[in-house]
C-alpha positions in Angstrom: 42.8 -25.7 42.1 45.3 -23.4 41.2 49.0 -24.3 42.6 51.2 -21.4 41.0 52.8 -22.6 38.4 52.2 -20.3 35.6 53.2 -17.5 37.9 56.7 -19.6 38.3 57.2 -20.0 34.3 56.0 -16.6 33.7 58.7 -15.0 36.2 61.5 -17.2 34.1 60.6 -15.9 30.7 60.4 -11.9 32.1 64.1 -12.6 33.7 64.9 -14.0 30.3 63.8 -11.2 28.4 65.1 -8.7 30.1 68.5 -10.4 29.7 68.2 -10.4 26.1 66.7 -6.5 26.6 70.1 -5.7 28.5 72.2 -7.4 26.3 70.4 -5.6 23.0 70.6 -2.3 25.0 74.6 -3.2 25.4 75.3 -4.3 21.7 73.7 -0.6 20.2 75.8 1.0 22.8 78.8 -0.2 22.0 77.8 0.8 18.2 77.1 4.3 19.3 79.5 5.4 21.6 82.2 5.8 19.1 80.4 7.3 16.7 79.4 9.5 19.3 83.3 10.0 19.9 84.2 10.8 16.3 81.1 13.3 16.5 82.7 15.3 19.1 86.2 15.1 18.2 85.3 16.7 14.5 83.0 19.1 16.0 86.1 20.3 18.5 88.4 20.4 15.4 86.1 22.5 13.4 85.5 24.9 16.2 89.4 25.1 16.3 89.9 25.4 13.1 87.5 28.7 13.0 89.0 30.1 16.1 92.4 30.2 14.4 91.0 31.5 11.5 89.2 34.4 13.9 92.8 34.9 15.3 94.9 35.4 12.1 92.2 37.7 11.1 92.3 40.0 14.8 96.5 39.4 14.1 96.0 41.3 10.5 93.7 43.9 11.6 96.3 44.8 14.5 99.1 44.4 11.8 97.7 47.3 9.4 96.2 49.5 12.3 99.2 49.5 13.7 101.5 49.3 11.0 103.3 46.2 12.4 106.0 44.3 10.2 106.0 40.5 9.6 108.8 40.0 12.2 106.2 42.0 14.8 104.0 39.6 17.5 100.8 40.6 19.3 100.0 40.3 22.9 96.6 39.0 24.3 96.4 42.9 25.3 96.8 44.2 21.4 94.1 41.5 20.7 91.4 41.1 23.0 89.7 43.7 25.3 87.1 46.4 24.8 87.6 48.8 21.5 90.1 45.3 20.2 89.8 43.0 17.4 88.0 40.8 19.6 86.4 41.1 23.1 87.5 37.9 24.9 90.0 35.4 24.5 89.4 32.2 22.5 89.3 29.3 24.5 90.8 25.8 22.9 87.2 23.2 22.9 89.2 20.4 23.0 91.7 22.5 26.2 94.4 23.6 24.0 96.4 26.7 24.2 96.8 29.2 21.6 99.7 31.0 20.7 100.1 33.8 18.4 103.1 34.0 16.9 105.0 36.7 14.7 103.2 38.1 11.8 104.5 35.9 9.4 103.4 33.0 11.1 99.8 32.1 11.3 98.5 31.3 15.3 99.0 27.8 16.4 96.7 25.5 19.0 98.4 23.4 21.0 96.1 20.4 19.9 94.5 21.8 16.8 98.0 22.5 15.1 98.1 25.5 12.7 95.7 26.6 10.1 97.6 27.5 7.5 96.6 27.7 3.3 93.2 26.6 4.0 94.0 23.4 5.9 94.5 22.7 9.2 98.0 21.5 9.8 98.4 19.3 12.5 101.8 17.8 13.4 100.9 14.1 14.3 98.8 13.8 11.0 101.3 14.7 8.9 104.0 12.2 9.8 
């Protein structure tokens, strides 16, 4: 006759595993999510870096269309617009603000910094 005991033990080692499961599944999260982190952060301060690099570019094709000096600053209407340098206005990934400075001075991102002589420049890396 059959009283229900395997059922019992069999119930206690499924709760078990799937503590052990949970715990496993917690352990490889806490190994990914920074890397995931770091992943995301470079990616924004790539795509940063490029978007200043598209700006000093639209800054020197206003520069010698115009025949601006070094001392001379663009507007987001001498930049970006239909028949400009660029069509829209680049958007910070990581919610920065541009600005655009004089000609002399390269563009600068709020978070990103400046990109200036092939390296991005930022003020809290460089203390």
């Amino acid at each position: 006759m059959l009283n229900g005991n395997g059922l019992a033990i069999a119930g206690l080692v499924m709760g078990c595993t799937s503590f052990l499961m949970i715990l496993v599944i917690g352990m490889l999260a806490a190994i990914a999510v920074p890397d995931f982190v770091r992943a995301r952060a470079a990616a924004q301060q790539a795509a940063g870096a490029a978007n200043l690099k598209a700006l000093e570019g639209a800054k020197g094709i206003w520069a010698l269309e115009h025949k601006k000096q070094d001392w001379d600053t663009p507007t987001d209407n001498d930049l970006f617009g239909d028949g400009k340098s660029m069509r829209e206005k680049l958007v910070c990934p990581a919610g920065g603000t541009y600005t655009l400075n004089p000609m002399r001075e390269p563009p600068r991102c709020s978070v990103h910094g400046q990109f200036k002589d092939g390296e991005l420049n930022r003020p809290d890396l460089n203390r």
